[in-house]
C-alpha positions as CSV (number, residue, x, y, z in Angstrom):
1,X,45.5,113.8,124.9
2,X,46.5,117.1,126.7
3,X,45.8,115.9,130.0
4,X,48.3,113.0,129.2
5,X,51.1,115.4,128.0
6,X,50.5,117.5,130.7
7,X,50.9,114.3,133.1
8,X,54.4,113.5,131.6
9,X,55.9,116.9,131.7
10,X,54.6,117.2,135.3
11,X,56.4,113.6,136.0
12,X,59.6,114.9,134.2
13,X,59.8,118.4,135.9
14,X,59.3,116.4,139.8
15,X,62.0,113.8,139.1
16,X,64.3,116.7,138.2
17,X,63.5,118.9,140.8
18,X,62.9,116.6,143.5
19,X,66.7,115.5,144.0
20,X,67.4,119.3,143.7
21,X,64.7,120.5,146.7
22,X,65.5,118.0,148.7
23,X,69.5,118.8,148.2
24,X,68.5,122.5,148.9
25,X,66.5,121.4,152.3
26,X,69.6,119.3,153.8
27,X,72.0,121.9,152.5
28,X,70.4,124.5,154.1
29,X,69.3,125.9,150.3
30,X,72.9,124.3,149.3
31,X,72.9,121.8,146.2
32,X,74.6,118.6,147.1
33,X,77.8,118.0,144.2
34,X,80.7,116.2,143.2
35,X,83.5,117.6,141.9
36,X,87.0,116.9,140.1
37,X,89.7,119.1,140.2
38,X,91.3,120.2,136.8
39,X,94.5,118.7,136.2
40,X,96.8,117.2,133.4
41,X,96.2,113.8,132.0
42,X,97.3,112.5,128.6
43,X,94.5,112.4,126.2
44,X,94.4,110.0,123.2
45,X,91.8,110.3,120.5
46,X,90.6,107.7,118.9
47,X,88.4,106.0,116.2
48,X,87.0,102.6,116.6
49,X,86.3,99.8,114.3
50,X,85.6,96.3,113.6
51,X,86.8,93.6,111.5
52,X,88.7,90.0,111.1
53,X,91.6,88.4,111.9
54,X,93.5,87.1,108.2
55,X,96.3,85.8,107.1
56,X,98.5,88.2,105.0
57,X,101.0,85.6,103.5
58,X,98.3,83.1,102.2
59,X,98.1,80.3,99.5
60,X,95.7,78.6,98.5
61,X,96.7,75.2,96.4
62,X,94.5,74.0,93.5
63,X,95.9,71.9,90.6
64,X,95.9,72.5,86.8
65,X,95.7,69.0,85.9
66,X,92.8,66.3,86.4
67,X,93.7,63.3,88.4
68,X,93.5,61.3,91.4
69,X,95.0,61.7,94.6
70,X,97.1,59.5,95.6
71,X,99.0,60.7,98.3
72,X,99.3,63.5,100.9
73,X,102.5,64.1,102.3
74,X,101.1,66.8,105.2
75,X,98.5,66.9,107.9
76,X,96.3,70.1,108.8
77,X,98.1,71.7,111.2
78,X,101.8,70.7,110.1
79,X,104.3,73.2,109.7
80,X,106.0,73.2,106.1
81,X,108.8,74.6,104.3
82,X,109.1,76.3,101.0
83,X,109.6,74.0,98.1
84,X,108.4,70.9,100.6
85,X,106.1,67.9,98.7
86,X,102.6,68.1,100.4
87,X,100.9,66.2,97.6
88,X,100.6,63.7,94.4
89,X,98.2,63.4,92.2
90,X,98.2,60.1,89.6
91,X,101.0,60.2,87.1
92,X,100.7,57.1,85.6
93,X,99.6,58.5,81.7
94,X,101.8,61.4,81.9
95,X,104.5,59.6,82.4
96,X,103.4,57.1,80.0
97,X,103.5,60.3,77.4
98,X,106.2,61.4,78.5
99,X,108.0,58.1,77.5
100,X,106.2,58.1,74.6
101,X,107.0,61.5,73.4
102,X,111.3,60.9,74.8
103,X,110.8,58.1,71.8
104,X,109.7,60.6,69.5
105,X,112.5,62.8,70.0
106,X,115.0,59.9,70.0
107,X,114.0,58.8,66.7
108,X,113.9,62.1,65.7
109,X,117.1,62.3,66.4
110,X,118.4,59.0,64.2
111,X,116.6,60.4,61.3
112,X,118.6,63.3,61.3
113,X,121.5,61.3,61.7
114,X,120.8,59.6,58.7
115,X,119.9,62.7,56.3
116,X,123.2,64.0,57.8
117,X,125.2,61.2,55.9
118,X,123.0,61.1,53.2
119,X,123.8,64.8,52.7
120,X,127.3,63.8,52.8
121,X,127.4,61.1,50.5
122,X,125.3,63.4,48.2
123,X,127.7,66.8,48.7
124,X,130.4,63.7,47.7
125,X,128.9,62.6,44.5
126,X,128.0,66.3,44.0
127,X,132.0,67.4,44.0
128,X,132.7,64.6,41.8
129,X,130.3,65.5,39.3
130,X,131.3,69.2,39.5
131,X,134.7,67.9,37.8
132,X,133.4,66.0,35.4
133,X,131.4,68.5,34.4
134,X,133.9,71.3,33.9
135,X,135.7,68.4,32.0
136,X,133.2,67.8,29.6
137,X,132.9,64.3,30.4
138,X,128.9,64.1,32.0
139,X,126.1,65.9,29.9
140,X,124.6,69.0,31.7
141,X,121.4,66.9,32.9
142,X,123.1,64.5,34.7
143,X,125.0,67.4,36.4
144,X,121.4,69.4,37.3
145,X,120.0,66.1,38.5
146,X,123.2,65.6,41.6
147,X,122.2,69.1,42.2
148,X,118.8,68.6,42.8
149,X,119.3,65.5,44.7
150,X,121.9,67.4,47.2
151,X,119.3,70.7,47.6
152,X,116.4,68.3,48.1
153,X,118.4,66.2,50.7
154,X,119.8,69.6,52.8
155,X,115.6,70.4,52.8
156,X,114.7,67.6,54.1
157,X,117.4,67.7,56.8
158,X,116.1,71.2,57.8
159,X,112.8,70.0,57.8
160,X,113.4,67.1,60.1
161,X,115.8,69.7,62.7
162,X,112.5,71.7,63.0
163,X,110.5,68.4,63.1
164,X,113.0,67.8,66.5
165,X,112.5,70.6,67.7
166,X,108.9,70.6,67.6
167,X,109.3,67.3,69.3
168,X,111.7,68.7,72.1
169,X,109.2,71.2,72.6
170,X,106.2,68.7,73.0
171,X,108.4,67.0,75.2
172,X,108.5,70.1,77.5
173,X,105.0,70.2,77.3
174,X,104.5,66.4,78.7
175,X,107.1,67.1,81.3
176,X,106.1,70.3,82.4
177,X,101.8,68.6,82.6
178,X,104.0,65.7,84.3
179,X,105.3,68.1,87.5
180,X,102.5,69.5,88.2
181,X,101.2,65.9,89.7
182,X,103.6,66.8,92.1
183,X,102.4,69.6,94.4
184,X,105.1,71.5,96.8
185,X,104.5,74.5,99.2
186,X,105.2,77.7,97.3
187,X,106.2,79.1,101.6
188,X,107.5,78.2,104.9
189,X,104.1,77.9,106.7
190,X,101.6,76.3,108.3
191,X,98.9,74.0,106.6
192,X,95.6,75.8,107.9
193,X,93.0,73.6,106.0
194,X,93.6,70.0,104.1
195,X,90.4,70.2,101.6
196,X,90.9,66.8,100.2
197,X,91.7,63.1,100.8
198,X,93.6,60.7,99.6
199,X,91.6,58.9,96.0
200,X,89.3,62.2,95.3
201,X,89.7,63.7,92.0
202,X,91.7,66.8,91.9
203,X,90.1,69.4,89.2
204,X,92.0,71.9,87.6
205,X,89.1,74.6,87.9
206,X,88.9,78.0,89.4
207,X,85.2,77.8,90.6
208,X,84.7,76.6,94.1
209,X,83.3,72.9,93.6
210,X,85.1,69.9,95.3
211,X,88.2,68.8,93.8
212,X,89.1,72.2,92.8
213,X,90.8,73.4,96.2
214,X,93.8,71.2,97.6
215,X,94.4,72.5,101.2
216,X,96.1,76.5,102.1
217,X,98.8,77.3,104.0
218,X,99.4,80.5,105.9
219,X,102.5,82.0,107.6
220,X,101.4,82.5,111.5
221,X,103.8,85.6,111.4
222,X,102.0,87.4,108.7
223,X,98.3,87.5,110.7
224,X,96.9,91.4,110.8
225,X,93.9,92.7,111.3
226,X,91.1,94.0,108.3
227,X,88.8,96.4,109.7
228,X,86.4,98.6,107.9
229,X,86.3,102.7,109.3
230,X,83.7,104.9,108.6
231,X,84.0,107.1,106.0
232,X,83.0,109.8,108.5
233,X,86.1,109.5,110.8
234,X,88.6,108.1,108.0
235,X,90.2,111.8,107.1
236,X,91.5,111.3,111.2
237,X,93.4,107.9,110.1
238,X,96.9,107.5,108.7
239,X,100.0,105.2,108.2
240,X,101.5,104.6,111.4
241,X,99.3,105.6,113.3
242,X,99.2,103.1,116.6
243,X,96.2,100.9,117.5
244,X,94.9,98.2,119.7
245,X,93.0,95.1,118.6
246,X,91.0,93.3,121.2
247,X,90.2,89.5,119.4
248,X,86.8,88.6,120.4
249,X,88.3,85.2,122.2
250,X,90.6,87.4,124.4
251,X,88.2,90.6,125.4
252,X,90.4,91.6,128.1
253,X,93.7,91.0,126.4
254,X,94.7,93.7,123.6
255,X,97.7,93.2,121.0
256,X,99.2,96.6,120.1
257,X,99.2,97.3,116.5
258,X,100.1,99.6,113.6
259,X,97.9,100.9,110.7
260,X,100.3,99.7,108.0
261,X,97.6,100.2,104.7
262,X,94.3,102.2,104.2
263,X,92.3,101.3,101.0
264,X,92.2,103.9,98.3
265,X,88.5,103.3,97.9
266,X,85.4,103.1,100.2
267,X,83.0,100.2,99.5
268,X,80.1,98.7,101.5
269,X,80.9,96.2,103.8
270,X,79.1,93.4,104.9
271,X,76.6,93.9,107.7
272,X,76.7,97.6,107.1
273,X,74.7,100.4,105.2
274,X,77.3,103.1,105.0
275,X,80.3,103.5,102.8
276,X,83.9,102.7,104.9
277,X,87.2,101.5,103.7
278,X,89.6,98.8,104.9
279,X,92.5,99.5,106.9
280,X,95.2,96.7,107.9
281,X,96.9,96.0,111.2
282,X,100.3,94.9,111.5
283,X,100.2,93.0,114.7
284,X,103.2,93.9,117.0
285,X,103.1,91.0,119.5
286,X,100.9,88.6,117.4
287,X,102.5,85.4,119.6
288,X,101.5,87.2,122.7
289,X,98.3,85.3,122.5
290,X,97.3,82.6,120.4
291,X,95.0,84.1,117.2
292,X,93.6,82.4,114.3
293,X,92.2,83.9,110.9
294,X,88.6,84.3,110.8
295,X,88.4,85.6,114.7
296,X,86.2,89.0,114.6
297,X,87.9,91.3,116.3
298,X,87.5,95.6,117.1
299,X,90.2,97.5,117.0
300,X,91.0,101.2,118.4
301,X,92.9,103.6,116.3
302,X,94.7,106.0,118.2
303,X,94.7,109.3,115.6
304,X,95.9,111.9,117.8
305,X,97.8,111.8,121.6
306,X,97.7,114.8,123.7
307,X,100.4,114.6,126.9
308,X,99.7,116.9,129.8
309,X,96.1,118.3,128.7
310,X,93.9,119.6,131.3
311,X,90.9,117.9,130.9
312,X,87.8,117.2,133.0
313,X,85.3,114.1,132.3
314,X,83.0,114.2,129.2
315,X,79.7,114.3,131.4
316,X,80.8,117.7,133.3
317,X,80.4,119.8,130.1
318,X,77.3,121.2,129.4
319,X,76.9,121.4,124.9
320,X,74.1,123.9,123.9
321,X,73.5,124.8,120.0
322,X,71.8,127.5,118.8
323,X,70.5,126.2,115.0
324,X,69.8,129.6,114.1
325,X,73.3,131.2,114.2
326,X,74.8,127.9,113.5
327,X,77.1,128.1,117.5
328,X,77.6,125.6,119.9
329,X,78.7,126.3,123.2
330,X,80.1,123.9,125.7
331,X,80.2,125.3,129.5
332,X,80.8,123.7,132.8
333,X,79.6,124.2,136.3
334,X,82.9,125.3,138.4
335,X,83.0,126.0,142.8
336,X,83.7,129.3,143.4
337,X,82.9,130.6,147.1
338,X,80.7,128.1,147.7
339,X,78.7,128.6,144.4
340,X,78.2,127.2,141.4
341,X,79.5,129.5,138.1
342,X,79.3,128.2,134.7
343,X,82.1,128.9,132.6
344,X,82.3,128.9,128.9
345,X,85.0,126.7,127.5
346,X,87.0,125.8,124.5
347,X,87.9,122.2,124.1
348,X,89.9,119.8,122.5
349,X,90.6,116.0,122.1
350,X,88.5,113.6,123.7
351,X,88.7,110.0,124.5
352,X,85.6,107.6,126.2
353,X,86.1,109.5,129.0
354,X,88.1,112.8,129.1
355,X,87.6,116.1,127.0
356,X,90.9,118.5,126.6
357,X,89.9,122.1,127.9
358,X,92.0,124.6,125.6
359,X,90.8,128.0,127.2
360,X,88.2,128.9,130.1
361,X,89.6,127.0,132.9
362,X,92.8,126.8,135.0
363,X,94.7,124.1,136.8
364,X,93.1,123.0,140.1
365,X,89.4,124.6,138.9
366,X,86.9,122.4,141.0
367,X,84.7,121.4,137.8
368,X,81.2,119.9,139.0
369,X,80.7,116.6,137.6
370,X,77.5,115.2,138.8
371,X,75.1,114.1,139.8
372,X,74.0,114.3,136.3
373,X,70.1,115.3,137.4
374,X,71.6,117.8,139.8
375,X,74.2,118.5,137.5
376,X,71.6,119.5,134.7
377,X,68.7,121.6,137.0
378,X,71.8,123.7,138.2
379,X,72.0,127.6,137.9
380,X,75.0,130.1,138.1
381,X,74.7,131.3,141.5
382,X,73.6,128.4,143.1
383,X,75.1,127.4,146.5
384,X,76.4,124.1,146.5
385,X,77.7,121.8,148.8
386,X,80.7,119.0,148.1
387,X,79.2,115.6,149.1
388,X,81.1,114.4,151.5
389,X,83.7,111.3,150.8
390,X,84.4,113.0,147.4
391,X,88.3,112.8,147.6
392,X,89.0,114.8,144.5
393,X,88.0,118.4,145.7
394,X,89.8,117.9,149.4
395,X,92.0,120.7,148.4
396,X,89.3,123.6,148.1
397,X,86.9,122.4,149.8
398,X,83.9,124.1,147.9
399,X,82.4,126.4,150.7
């Protein structure tokens, strides 16, 4: 088991060293480099993330009554306009009780008419009655008895006004059930998905089982993106803050976007172990090509932009911690007299492929880049040698 250890570091240390040595023997004890030249670029920061494509103004139709379809006004696909008739459903027995019930209310409504003369003729014979009365000419029952017949009359006129309106209201009822066999689009849209046909049975229910979903429509304009960020980078995200969605259709073709909303609590999405929370997209160009909901997509979140920062590329600087006292310190490899120095640096943003330097370095600084095996076996002091063809450190040369 040694031996085979052994074995491997051996292999490791020669496919190091050899690109090295055999540097140092063409170079004259020089290490072969390329280099970059410090200079300003604009640095943009960013988190990345994936998610869907969806809909933001989106409405799905169902019906609260049970009946038959028996006609669709729409086709998937068809543009629609608030308040337009996309669908019927049979009407036939509401309307039926909604004939039925009008009859109620009419008759109702004679009754009334009838009380209403009979309390007159009453409140009539009452008044005559009255006279007599103080007159001395009827007896005091026959008096009480008009009286009772008048109060009993105005009770049972009361009784049938509520009786009307309890009609009227029942009539309401029928023609309110009776509309809602009519089905009209609550926005100007586009009808995404038709889930029924003509003669299926449309159930009022709010589980999904056939019947119970008519067809949705969407407004093309509202489509943004839902992506899920890490809860890790999601203290770097804000409102406002730009980013670029790539659709998985289009690879090559990003929309630019906005973060217009970040949830207020993480959950777990789908596909994922870790916590993260949903952040929307407003799309700013989302005609520039065509998109449809449901389309995965990543997006890039741009959280902090850094114009004219020296920077050098990520694989130049050299990261060493020390666990112990809890440090890390990032260096790079510069060409000074025709040697390599290592530097200590403080850095700054980053992107995939540029990291701000803050403080070690100066403008025009020929930084060592690569290659990455010499890059890694080199040592301050070492005499180096630009590889010819690299354009970038034409100014300095390198020794």
């Amino acid at each position: 088991m040694n031996k085979k250890l052994l074995l491997i570091i051996g292999i490791v240390l020669l496919v190091v060293a050899v690109p090295l040595i055999q540097a140092r023997m063409r170079g004259g004890g020089a290490v072969q480099v390329q280099v970059e030249a410090l200079a300003p670029r604009s640095i943009q920061s960013s988190v990345l993330a994936s998610g869907k494509l969806v809909h933001e103004e989106e409405v799905k139709l169902s019906t609260e009554e049970i009946g038959r379809v028996t006609a669709i006004y729409v086709d998937e696909g068809q543009k629609v306009a608030r308040g337009e008739l996309v669908l019927q459903i049979d009407d036939q027995r509401l309307r039926a009780a909604v004939d039925q019930q009008q009859a109620t209310v009419r008759m109702q409504e004679i009754a009334i008419q009838r009380q209403q003369l009979q309390v007159e003729n009453l409140r009539t014979q009452w008044n005559r009655m009255q006279g007599l009365h103080e007159r001395k000419l009827i007896d005091e029952d026959s008096f009480e008895t008009s009286s009772n017949n008048l109060e009993i009359a105005e009770v049972d006129l009361m009784s049938s006004r509520e009786s009307l309106e309890q009609a009227r209201a029942q009539l309401e009822q029928q023609e309110d059930r009776l509309s809602k066999t009519r089905v009209f689009s609550p926005i100007d849209g586009t009808v995404t998905t038709l889930d029924i046909k003509v003669g299926e049975t449309a159930i009022s229910s709010s589980t999904n089982i056939p019947g119970s979903s008519l067809m949705t429509i969407a407004n093309p304009a509202s489509i943004h993106t839902e992506v899920n960020v890490d809860e890790a980078d999601i203290a770097n995200v804000s409102i406002g803050q730009r980013a670029r969605v790539y659709a998985i259709a289009y690879p090559d073709q990003p929309v630019e976007g906005v973060v217009d909303s970040i949830a207020v609590s993480a959950k777990i999405a789908e596909g994922q172990q870790g916590q993260s929370f949903a952040i929307k997209i407003r799309l700013l160009e989302p005609d520039k090509i065509t998109l449809r909901p449901g389309m995965t997509c990543r997006a890039e979140i741009f959280t902090a932009t850094k114009e004219d920062a020296l920077a050098v590329p990520i694989q130049a600087i050299l990261v060493e911690e020390d666990l112990a006292a809890n440090e890390t310190r990032r260096d790079v490899y510069v060409v000074r007299g025709a040697r390599a120095e290592r530097v200590a640096v403080e850095t700054g943003l980053s992107d995939d492929t540029y990291q701000q330097i803050v403080s070690g370095l100066s403008a025009g600084d020929q930084v060592i880049t690569g290659p990455d095996r010499v890059l890694r076996a080199l040592r301050d002091g070492d005499r180096v040698i630009v590889a010819d063809g690299d354009a970038r450190n034409r100014r300095n040369g390198g020794g």
